[in-house]
PAVEX-32495 format. One line per 3 residues: number of its first residue (from 1); for each residue x, z, y of C-alpha. Coordinates in Angstrom, 3 decimals. Layout:
NUM = X Z Y | ...;
% end
This chain:
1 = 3.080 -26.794 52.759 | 6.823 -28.179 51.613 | 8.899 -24.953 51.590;
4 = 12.669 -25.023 50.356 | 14.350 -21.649 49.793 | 18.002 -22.053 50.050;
7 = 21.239 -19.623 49.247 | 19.418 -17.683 46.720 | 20.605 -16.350 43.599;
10 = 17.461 -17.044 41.257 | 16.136 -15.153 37.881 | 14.159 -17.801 36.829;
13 = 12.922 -15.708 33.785 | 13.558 -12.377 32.328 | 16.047 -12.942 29.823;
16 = 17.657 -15.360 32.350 | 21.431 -14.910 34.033 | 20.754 -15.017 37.283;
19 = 22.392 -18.763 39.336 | 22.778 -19.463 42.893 | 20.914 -22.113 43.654;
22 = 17.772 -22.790 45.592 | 13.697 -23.420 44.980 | 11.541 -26.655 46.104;
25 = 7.725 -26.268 46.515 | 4.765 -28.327 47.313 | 1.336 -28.437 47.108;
28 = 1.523 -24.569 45.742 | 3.726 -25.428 42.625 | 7.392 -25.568 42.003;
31 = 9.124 -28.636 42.200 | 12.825 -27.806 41.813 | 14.475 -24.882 40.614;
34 = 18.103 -25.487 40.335 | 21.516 -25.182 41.745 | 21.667 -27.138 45.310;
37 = 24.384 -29.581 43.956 | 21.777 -30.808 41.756 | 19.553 -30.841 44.240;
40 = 17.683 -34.039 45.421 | 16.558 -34.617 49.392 | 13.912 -32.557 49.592;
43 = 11.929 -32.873 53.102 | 10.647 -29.398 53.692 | 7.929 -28.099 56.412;
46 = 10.013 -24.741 56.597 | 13.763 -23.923 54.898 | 14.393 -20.639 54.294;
49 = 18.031 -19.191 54.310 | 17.546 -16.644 51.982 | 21.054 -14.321 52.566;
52 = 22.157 -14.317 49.195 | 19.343 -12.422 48.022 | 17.140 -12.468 44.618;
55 = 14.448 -14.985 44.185 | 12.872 -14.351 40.897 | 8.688 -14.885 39.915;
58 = 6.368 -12.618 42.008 | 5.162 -9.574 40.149 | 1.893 -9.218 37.971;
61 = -0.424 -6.578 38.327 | -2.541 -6.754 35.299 | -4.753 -3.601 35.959;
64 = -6.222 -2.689 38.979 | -9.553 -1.353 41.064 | -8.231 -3.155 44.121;
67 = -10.741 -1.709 46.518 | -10.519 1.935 45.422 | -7.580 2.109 47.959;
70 = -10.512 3.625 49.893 | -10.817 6.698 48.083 | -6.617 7.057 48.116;
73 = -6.083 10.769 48.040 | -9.586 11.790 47.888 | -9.769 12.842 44.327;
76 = -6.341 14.075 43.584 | -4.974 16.276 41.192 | -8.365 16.591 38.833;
79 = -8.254 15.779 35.259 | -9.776 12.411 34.050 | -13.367 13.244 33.433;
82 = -13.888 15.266 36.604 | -12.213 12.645 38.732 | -14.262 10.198 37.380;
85 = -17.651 11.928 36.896 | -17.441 14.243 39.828 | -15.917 12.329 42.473;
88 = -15.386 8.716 41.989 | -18.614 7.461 40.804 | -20.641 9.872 43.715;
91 = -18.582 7.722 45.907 | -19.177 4.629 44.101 | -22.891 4.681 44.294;
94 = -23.040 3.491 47.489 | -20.568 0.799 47.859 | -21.682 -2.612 49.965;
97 = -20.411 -5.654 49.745 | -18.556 -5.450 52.974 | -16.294 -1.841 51.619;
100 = -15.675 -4.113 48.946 | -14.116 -7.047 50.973 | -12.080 -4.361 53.608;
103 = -10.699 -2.210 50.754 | -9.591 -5.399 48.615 | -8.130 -6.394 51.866;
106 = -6.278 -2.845 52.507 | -5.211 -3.373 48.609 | -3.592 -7.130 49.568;
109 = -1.518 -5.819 52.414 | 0.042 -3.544 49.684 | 0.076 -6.200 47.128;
112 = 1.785 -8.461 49.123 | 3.988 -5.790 50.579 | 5.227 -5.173 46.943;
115 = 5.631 -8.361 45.798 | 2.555 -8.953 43.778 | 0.893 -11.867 43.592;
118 = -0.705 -11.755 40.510 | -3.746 -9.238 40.228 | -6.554 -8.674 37.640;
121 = -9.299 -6.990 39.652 | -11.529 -4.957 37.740 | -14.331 -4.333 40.262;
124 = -17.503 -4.686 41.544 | -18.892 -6.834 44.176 | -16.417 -10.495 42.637;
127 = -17.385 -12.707 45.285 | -15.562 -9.975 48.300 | -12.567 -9.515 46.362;
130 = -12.659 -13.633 45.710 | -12.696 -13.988 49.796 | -10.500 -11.273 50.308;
133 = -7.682 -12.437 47.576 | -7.818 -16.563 48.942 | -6.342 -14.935 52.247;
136 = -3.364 -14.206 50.792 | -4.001 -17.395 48.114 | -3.180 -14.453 45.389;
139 = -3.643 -15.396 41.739 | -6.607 -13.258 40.529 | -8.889 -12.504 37.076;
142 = -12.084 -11.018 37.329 | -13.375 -8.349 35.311 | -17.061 -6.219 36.109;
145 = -16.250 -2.798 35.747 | -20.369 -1.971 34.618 | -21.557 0.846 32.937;
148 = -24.969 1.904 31.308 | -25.234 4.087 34.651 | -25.172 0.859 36.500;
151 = -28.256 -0.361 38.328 | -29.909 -4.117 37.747 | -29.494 -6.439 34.443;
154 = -25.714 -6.257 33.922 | -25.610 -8.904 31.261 | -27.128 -11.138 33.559;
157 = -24.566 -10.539 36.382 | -21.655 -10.929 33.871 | -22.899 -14.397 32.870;
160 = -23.703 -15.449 36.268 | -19.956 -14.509 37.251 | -18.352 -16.277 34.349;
163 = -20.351 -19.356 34.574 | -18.870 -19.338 38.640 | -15.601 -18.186 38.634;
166 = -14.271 -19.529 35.414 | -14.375 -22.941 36.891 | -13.326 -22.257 40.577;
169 = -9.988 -22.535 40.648 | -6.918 -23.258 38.306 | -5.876 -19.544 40.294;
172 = -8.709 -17.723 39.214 | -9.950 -16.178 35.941 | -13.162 -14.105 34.672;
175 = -13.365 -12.252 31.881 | -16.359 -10.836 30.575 | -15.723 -7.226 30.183;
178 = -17.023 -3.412 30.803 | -15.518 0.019 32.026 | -15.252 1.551 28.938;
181 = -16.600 2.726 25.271 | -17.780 6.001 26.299 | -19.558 4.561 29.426;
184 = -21.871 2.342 27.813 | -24.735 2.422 25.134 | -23.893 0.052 21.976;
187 = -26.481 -2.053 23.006 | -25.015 -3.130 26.362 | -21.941 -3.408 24.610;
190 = -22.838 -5.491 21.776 | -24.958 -8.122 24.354 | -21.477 -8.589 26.294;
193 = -19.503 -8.909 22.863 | -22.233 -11.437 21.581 | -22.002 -13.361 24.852;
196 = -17.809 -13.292 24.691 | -18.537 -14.401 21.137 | -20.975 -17.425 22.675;
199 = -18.990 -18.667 25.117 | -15.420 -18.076 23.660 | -14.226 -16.314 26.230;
202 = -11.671 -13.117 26.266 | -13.193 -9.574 27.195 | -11.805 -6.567 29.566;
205 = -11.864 -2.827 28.928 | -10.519 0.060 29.288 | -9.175 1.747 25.595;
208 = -7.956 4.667 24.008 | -6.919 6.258 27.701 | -7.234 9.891 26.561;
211 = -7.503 11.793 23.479 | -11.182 13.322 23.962 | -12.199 9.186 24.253;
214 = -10.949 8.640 20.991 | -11.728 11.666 19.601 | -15.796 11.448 20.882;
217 = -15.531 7.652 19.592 | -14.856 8.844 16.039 | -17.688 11.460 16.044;
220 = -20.197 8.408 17.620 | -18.965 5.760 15.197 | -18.420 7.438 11.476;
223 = -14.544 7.639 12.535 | -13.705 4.228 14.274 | -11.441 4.688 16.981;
226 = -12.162 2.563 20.211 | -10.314 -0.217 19.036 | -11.496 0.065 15.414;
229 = -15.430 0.201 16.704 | -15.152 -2.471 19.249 | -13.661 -5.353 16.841;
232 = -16.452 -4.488 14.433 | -18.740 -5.047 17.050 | -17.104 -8.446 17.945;
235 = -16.105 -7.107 21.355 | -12.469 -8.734 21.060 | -13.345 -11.925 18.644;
238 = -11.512 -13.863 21.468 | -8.608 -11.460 22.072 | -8.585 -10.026 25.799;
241 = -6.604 -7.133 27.849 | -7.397 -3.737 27.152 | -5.836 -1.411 30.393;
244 = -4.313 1.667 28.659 | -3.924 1.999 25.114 | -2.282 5.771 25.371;
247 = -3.645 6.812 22.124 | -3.618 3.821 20.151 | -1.766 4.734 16.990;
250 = -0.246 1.849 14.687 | -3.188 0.815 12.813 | -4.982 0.010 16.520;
253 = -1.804 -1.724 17.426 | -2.315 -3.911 14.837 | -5.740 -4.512 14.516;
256 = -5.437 -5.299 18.965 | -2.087 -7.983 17.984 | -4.398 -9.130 15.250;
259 = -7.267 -9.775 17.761 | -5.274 -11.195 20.431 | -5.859 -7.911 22.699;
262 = -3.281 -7.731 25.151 | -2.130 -3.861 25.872 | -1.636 -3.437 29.589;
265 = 0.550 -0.322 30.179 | -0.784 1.943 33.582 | 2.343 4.593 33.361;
268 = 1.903 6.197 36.699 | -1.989 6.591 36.802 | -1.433 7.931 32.933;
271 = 1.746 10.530 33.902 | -0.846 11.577 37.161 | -3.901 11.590 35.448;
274 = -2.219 13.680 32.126 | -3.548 11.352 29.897 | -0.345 10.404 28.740;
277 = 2.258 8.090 27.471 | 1.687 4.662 25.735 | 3.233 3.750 22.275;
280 = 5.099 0.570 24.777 | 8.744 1.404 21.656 | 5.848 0.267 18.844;
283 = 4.212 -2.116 20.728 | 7.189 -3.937 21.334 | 8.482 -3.170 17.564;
286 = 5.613 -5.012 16.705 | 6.664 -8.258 18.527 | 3.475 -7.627 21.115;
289 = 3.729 -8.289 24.519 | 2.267 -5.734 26.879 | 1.372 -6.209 30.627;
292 = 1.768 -3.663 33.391 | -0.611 -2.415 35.596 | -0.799 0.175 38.443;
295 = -4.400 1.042 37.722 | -6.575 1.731 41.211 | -4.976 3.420 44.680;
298 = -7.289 6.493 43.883 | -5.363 7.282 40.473 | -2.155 5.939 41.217;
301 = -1.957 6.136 44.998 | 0.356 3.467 45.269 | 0.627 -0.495 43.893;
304 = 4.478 -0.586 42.966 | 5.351 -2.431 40.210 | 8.404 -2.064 40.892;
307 = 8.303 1.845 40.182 | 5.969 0.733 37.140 | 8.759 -1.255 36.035;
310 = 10.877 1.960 35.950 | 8.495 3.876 34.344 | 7.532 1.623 31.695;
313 = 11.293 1.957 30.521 | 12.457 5.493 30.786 | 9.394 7.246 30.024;
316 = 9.957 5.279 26.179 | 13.442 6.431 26.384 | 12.694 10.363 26.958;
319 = 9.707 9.825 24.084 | 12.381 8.064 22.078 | 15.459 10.203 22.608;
322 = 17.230 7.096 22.902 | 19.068 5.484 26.236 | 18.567 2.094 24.568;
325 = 14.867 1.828 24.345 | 12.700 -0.583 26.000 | 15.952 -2.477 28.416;
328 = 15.314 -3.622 31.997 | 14.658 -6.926 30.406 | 11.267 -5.758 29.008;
331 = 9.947 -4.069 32.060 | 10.932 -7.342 33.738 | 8.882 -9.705 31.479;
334 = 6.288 -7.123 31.552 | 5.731 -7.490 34.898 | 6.169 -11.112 35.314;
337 = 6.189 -13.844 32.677 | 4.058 -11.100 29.906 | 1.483 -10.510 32.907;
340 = 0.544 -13.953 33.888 | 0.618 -15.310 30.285 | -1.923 -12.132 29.442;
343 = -4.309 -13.442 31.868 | -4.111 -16.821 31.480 | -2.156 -18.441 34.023;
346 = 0.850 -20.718 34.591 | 2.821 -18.564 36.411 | 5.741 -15.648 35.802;
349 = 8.960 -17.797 35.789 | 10.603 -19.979 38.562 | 10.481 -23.466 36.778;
352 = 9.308 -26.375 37.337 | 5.138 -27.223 37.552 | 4.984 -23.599 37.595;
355 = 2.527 -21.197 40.317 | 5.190 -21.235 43.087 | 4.673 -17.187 42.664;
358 = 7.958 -15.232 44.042 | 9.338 -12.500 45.887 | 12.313 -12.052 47.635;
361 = 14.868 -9.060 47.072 | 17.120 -7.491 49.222 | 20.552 -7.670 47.113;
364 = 22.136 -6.101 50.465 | 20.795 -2.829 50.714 | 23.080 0.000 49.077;
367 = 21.146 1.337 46.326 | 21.765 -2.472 45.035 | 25.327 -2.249 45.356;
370 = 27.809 -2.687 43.777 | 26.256 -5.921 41.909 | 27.334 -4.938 38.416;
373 = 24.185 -6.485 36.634 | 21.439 -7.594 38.972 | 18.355 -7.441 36.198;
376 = 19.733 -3.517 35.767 | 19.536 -2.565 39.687 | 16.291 -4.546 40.197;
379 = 14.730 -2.062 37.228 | 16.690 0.866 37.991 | 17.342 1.088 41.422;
382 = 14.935 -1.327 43.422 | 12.263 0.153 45.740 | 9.296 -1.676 47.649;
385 = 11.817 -1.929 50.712 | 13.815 -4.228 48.428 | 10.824 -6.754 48.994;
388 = 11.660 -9.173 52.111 | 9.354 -11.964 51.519 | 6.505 -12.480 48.839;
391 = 5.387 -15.877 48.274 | 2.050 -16.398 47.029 | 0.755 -20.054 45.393;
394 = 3.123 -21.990 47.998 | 2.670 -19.619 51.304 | 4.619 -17.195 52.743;
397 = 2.161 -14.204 52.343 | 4.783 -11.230 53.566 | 7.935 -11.696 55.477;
400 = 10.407 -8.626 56.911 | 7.407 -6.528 58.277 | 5.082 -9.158 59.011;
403 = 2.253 -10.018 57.010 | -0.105 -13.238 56.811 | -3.063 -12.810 54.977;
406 = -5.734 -13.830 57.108 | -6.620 -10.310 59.051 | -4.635 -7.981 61.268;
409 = -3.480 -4.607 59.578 | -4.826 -2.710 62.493 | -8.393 -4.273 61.748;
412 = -7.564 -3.487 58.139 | -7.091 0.236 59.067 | -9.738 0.811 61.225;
415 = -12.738 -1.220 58.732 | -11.159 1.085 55.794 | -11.208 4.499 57.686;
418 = -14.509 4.014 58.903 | -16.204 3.297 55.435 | -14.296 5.687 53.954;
421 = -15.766 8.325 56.207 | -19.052 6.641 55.397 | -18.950 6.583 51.476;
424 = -17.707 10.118 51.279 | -20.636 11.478 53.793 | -23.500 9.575 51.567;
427 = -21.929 11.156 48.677 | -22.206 14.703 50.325 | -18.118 15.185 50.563;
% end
């Protein structure tokens, strides 16, 4: 599809002032991004008038569980290790394909809803959340979520799953990974670092989310914290994205921008969860570039990165005692330009050969007036009913209410509610 998206004042990057102007795209890329003077004919299937309104990169979530949306509000307000032990894997156990594909799909609607259109999926079950995210044509990296609790030969599912996703699509990326240090004996973890090692590729894990993980780490490993033990086990030879990082202190910061690790920053989950609050003033002190992620629906409870955004600054600024910390500019290439680049793809900024990725804010609602500095409100003062459209690899995935990826909400609803009830019977709830 030819789309042209007129009248627009475009942030075509971060550190970008914003132009009026207007974006060309075809065959899923961008074609033009420029001020309409300077714009050639451009014979478009659809124009878009869009008001006046922001057109800047669609948002990257660079964490997620996409199809935990089922257990939303099901294991609230427990710490870490009880929400995970306790509830969350009970209901894991008996997952199907199908809950998979339904609760990805429940997890799009609010994607798209968001403006996200960027998502690394950290979850079981690749090839529902693959069908589920080419509905909505979303950008998406694979990562299996296994643990030594997990049934069958993991290595072997890993490999298979690299060897078929890494080459499906210029939108789609695997990464070898696992949930976690504590989760998993050293030998499963040392078969998928020697197999990242093998085939070059960059690994997935969760790190340093709470202090009793590092803490038990040191005790297990003659006083290597998670980030220490897993580059001496050649888990990040190949750099990666390591969801978390709360507890990383400057050495691991180092040793992780040494390796190539990209730290992807989970604020509300952390702040819900009590885990904490990630170094993000050091990190960025240290010239690294950290992604943000909402973490899954059953930690977080909701998929803004928008409020993410917001968090991600003023939660340094309180830990700082300084108004200055961390700008809006940050959060913004955090969730855009820092996200795609962190998992690989050619996306983040509206420019030309670029993912035609965006999302459409509402400059006319008044919590964005007056328009004093439009990178400032969009940080500050935006909402998720800022969002009117979301574009999505060249389609029109979310427009003013309505949404077009592939299944009805009300069939959405009713698959979700129904397995929902399921899971939490089988795991006696």
């Amino acid at each position: 599809m030819k789309l042209r998206l007129f009248h627009a004042k475009i942030l075509s990057a971060p550190d970008a002032e914003p132009f009026d102007g207007e974006l060309h795209i075809e065959g899923g890329k961008i074609v033009y991004a420029g001020s309409t003077d300077s714009a050639k004919d451009f014979s478009a299937d659809r124009e878009v008038d869009c008001g006046g309104n922001l057109l800047m990169s669609g948002f990257c979530n660079a964490h997620a569980h996409s199809a935990m949306c089922l257990f939303r509000g099901i294991a609230d307000d427990l710490p870490l290790e009880d929400w995970l032990y306790d509830r969350i894997f009970p209901l894991e156990k008996n997952l199907t394909k199908d809950d998979v594909y339904w609760g990805t799909m429940l997890q799009i609607a609010e994607y798209v809803r968001n403006g996200i259109t960027c998502v690394a999926d950290m979850y079981f079950y690749p090839e529902a959340v693959v069908a589920a995210a080419k509905n909505a044509d979303l950008c998406l990296a694979l990562c299996y979520p296994s643990n030594s609790y997990a049934k069958g030969d993991i290595l072997a599912e890993i490999e298979k799953n690299y060897l078929l996703y890494s080459t499906m699509s210029d939108r789609i990326r695997y990464f070898p990974g696992l949930h976690a240090e504590y989760s998993c004996e050293e030998s499963l973890l040392m078969k998928v670092a020697d197999f990242a090692i093998e085939t070059g590729a960059r690994t997935c894990i969760h790190l340093s989310e709470t202090l009793k993980e590092v803490g038990d780490c040191t005790v297990r490993h003659g006083g290597l914290t998670p980030p220490q033990y897993l580059h001496k086990i050649g888990f990040f030879e190949n750099g990666g994205i390591a969801a978390h990082c709360v507890y990383a202190d400057k050495d691991d910061l180092a040793l992780l921008k040494q390796c190539g690790v990209v730290p992807v920053i989970n604020s509300g989950s952390n702040l819900k969860l009590a885990s904490g609050i990630a170094p993000v003033y050091s990190m960025l002190g240290m010239e690294m570039h950290p992604a943000l992620g909402t973490d899954g629906t059953a930690s977080n409870n909701a998929t803004s990165i928008l409020r993410e955004m917001y968090l991600y600054s003023c939660l340094q600024k309180q830990t700082m005692k300084d108004a200055s910390a961390v700008p809006a500019e940050a959060a913004i290439s955090a969730a855009t330009k820092d996200g795609y680049a962190a998992l690989g793809f050619k996306g983040g900024t509206l420019e030309e050969g670029q993912f035609a990725d965006a999302v459409l804010i509402d400059l006319h609602a008044p919590n964005m007036r007056p328009l004093s500095d439009v990178r400032k409100n969009l940080v500050y003062s935006a909402d998720n009913a800022n969002v009117l459209m979301t574009v999505s690899g060249g389609k029109i995935v979310y427009e003013r209410g309505k949404y077009f990826i592939g299944e009805s909400l009300d069939k959405i609803y009713s698959e979700c509610e129904k397995r929902k009830n399921r899971l939490m019977a089988q795991a006696g709830f």
